[in-house]
C-alpha positions as CSV (number, residue, x, y, z in Angstrom):
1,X,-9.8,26.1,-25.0
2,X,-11.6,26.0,-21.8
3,X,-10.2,28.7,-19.2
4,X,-12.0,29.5,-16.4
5,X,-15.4,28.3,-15.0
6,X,-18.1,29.2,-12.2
7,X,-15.4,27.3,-9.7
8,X,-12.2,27.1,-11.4
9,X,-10.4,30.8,-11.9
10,X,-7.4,29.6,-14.5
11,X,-3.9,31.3,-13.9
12,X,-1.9,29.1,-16.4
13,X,-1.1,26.0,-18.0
14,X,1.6,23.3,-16.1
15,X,0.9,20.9,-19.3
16,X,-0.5,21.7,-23.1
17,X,1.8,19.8,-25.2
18,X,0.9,19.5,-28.6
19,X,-2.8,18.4,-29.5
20,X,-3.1,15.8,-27.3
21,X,-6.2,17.1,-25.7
22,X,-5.0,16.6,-22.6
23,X,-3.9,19.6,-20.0
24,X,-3.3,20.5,-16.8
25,X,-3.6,23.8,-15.2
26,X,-2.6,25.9,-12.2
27,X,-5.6,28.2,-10.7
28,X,-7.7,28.8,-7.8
29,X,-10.8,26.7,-6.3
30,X,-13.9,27.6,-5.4
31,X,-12.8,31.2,-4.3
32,X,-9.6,30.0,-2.1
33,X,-6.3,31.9,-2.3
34,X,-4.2,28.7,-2.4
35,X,-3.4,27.3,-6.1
36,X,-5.2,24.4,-7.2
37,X,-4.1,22.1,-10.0
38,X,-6.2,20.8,-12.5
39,X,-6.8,19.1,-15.4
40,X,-9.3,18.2,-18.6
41,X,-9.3,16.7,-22.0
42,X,-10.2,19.0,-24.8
43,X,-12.1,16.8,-27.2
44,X,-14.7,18.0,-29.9
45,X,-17.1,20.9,-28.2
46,X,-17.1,20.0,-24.5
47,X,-14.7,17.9,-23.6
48,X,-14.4,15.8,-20.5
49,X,-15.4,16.4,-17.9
50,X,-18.5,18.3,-18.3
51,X,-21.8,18.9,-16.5
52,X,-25.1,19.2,-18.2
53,X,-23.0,20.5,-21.2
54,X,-20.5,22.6,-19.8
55,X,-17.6,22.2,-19.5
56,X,-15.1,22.1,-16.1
57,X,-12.2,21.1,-15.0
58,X,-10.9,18.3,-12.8
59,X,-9.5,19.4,-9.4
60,X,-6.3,17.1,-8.5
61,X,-5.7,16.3,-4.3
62,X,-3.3,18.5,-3.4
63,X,-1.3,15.7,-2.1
64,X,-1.4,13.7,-4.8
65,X,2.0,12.2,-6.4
66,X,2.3,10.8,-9.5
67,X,4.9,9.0,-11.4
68,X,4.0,8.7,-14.9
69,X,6.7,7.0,-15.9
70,X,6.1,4.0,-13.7
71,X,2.5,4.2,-14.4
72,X,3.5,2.7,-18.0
73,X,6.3,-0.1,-16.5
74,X,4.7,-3.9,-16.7
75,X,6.2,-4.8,-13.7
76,X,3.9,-4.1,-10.3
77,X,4.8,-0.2,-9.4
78,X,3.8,2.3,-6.8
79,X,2.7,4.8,-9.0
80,X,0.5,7.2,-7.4
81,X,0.1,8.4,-3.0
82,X,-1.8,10.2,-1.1
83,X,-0.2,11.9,1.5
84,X,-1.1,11.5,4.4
85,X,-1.7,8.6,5.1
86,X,-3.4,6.7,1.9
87,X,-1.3,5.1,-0.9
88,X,-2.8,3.7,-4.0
89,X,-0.8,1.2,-6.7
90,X,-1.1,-0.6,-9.5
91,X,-2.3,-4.4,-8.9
92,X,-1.2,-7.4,-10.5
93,X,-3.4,-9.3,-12.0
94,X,-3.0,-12.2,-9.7
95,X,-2.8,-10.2,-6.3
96,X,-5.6,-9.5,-4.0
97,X,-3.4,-6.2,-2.3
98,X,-1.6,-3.5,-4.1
99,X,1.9,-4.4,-5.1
């Protein structure tokens, strides 16, 4: 499993449940001294993401919030913002905004 890279120094995992492939991970960016989060999906040699065959992880915004639960609900849910000042939702099919 993938730990750290050229730009992502690992310090632990926030999520590694089961063999899902999927994990997220608490570390530092680039050389700065405030914790990063970020994630990947270990699949087969590489995984994802990966450049020119190597793999690397997936910085998230640090002010990104997520609600995964919502994420999954049919009905038209703010699942995801970007503070400040950007928020991003999930669309209903008809609708030409976010819901």
């Amino acid at each position: 499993m993938l730990r750290d890279t050229s730009k992502f120094k690992f310090l632990d995992y926030v999520y590694n449940i089961g063999n899902t492939g999927f994990v997220v991970a608490r570390g530092y960016w680039n050389g700065d001294t405030k914790l990063s989060l970020a994630c990947r999906w270990e699949e087969g040699d590489i995984g994802y993401p990966q450049t020119f065959g190597h793999p690397q992880w997936m910085v998230l915004p640090e002010n990104l919030t997520l609600d995964i639960v919502d994420a999954l609900s049919p009905a038209p849910t703010l699942v995801m913002t970007l503070k400040p000042p950007v928020a991003v939702g999930r669309m209903d099919a008809n609708a030409t905004e976010l819901a």
